[in-house]
C-alpha positions in Angstrom: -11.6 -6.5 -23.8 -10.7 -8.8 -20.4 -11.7 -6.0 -17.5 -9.0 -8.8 -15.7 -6.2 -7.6 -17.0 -6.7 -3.9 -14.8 -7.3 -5.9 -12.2 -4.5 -4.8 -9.3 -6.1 -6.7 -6.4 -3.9 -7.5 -3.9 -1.3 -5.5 -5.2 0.6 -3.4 -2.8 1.6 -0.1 -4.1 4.1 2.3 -2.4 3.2 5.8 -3.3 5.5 8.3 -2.7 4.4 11.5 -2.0 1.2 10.4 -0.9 -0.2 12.8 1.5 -0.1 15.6 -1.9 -3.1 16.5 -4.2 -2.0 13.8 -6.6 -0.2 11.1 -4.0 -4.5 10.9 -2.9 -5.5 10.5 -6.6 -3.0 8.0 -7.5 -4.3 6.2 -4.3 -7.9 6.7 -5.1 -7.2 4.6 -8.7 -5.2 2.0 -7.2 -7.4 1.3 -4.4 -10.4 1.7 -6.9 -8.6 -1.3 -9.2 -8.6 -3.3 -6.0 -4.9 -2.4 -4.7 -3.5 -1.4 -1.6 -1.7 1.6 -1.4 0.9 3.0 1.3 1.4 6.6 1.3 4.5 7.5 2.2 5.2 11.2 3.0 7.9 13.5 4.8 5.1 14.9 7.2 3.6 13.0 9.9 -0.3 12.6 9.0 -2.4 11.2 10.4 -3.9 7.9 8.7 -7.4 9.2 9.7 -7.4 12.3 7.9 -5.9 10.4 4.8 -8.3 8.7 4.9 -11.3 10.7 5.0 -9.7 12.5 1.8 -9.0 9.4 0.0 -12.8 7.7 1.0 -10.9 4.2 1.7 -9.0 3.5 4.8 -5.1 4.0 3.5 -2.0 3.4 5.5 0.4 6.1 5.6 4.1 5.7 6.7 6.5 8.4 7.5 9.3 8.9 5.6 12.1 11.4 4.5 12.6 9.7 0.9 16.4 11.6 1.0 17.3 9.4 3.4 18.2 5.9 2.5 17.7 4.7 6.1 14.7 5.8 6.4 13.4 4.0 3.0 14.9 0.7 3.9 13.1 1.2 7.1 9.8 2.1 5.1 10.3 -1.0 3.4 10.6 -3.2 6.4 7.7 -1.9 7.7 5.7 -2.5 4.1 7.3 -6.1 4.2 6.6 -6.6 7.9 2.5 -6.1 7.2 2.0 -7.0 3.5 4.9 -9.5 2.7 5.5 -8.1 -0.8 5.7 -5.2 -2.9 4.4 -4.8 -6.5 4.2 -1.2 -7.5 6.3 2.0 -6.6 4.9 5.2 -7.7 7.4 7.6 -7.7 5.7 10.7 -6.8 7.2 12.9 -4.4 8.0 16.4 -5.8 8.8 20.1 -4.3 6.9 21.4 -7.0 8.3 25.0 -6.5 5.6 27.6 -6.9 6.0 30.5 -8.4 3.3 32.6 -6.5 5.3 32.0 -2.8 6.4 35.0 -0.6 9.7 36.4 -2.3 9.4 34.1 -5.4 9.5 37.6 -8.1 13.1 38.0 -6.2 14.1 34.3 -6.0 12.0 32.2 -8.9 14.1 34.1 -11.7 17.5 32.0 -12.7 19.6 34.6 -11.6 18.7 34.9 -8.1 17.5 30.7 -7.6 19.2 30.0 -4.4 21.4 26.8 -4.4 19.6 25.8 -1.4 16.3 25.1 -3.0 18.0 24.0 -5.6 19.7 21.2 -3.7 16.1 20.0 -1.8 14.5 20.4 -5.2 16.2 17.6 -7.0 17.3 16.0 -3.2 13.4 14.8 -3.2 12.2 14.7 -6.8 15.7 12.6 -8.4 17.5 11.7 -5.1 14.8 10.3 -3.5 13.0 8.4 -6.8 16.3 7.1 -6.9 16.9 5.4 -3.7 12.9 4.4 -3.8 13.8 2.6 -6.9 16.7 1.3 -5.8 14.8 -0.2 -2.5 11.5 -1.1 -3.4 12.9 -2.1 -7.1 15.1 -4.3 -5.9 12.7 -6.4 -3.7 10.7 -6.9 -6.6 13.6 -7.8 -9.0 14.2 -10.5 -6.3 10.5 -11.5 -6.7 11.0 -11.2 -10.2 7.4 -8.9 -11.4 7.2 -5.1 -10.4 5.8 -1.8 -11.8 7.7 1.6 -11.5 5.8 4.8 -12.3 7.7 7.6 -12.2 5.7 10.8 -12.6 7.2 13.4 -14.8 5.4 16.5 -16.2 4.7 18.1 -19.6 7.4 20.3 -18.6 9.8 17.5 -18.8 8.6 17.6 -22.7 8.5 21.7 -23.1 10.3 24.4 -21.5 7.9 26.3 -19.6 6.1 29.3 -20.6 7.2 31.8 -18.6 4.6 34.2 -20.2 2.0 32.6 -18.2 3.6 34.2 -14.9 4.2 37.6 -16.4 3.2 40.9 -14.3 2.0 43.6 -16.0 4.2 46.9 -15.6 7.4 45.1 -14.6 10.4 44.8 -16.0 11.7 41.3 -18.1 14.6 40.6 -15.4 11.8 41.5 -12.9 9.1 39.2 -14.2 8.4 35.9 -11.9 9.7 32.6 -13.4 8.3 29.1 -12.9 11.9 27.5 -11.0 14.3 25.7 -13.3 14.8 22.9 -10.9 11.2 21.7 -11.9 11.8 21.3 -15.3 15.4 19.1 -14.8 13.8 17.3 -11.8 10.9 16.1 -14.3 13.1 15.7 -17.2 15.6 13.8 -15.3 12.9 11.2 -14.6 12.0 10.3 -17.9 15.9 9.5 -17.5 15.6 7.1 -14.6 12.8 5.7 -16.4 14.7 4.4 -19.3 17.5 3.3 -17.1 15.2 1.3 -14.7 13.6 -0.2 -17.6 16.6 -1.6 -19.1 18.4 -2.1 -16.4 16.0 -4.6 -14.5 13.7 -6.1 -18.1 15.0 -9.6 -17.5 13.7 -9.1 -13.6 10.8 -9.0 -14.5 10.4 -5.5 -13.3 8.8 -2.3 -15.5 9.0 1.3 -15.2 7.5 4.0 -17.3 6.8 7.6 -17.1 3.6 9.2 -16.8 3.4 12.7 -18.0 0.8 15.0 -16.5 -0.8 18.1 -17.2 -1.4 20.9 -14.5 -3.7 20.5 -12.4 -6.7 22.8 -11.6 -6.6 24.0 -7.7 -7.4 27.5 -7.0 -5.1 29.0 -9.3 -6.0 33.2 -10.3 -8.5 33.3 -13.0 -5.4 35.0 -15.5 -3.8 32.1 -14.7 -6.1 30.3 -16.0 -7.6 31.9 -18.6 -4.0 31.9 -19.9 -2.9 28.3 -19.6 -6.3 27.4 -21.4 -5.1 29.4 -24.6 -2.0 27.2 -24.9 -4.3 23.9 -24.3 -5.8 22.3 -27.2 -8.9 20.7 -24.8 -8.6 24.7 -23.4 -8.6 24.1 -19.9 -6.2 22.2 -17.2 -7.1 18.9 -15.7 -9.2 17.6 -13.0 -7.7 16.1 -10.4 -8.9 12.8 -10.9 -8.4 12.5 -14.5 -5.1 10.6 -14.4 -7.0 7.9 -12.5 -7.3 5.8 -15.8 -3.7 5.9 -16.9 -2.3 5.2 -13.7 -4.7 1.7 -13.4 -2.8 1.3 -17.1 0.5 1.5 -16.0 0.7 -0.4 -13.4 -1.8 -2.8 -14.4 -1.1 -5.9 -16.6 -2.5 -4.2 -19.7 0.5 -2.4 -20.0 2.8 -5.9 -19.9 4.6 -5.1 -22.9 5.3 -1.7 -22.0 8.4 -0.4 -20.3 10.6 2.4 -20.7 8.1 4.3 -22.1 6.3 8.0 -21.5 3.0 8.5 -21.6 1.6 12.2 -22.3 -1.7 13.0 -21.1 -1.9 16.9 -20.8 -5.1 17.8 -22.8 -3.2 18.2 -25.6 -0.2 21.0 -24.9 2.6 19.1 -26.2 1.2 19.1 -29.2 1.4 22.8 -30.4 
């Protein structure tokens, strides 16, 4: 196999999110490929301490991906000091937990305040949608881009609600993983599709990666529990995506767009 057609040097890849567990993995494989990220992220962090977690010197830009101002803004600064862009990773999510303070009053359906649900799909859909609509259309102008928009296994299963449960409490008192998660993740595979056929004959690509959980300090129930309902029996490393993102937004996925790919050890498969 031609190791060339991984190759992503000199590639500049806007990752959204980027200051998150996964925004530094996703970094880690681009800039490992020979790429150049830019993090974007809400918060204000400094490049320094990016850094020092990603190993690599990264530049960071911040940026409230709700506002379109503030993207197009993001984008003159990308095409200020790089000139082009090649590859948006849409990454940016809430990711509402269910362990937070008040979340066995607030997770469950009933009681999901419209609030969070507004910010939930404001950054996860909103905010993949404008980043597509900025950073996709300078690269349909340039004719060749890469979107990767990444989804979940939930946005191929419901969740499992079981996995949260509490022992000794009531059903309608039982913490709930959000439902704004699962129709932010599903509704990207949507955007995915549409990207891909709206912008082929651009030149420009977008598929949907599909993730497992991650492993990062979760309670051992937690875990012992996810890993029954996991062929490989365990949740992923944090680094294990690193080879399918290189694949999607390398050339070796060239005829691939619209697409999802799975990789979650196996859960969507029971």
């Amino acid at each position: 196999m031609n190791n060339k057609l991984f190759d992503l040097s000199g590639r500049i890849a806007i990752i959204t999110g980027g200051a998150g567990l996964l925004g530094i993995a996703h970094a880690r494989a681009i800039h490992g490929a020979g790429g150049i990220p830019v993090l974007l992220d809400v918060a204000t962090i400094a490049s320094a301490r990016l850094s020092e977690r990603a190993g690599f010197d990264v530049q960071c830009l911040a940026c409230d991906i709700t506002s379109e101002a503030a993207v197009e803004d993001a984008l003159g600064s990308v095409m200020s000091r790089h000139g082009r862009v090649d590859i948006l990773v849409n990454n940016a999510a809430n990711n509402p937990k269910v362990e937070v303070a008040g979340a066995l009053d607030q997770s469950r359906l009933e009681n999901y305040p419209i609030g969070l649900w507004q910010a939930d799909l404001a950054v996860g859909l909103t905010g993949a949608m404008l980043c597509s609509r900025v950073f996709g259309a300078e690269m349909a102008r340039r004719g060749k881009g890469v979107i990767v928009n990444i989804a979940s296994d939930l946005a191929l299963i419901a969740p499992d609600q079981r996995l949260y449960a509490v022992d000794g409490r009531a059903l309608d008192e039982q913490p709930a993983k959000p439902v704004s998660y699962s129709v932010v993740k599903t509704g990207l595979i949507g955007l995915t599709r549409y990207l891909a056929t709206y912008w082929a004959a651009k030149g420009v690509r977008a598929n949907a990666l599909c993730p497992g959980g991650v492993e990062n300090g979760q309670d051992k129930m937690f875990l012992e529990r996810i890993a029954d309902r996991i062929p490989l029996a365990r949740m992923a490393g944090v680094d294990e995506y690193q080879g399918a993102m290189v694949f999607l937004c390398s050339d070796a996925s060239s005829y691939m767009t619209g697409s999802v790919l799975t990789v979650d050890g196996g859960r969507t498969a029971w």
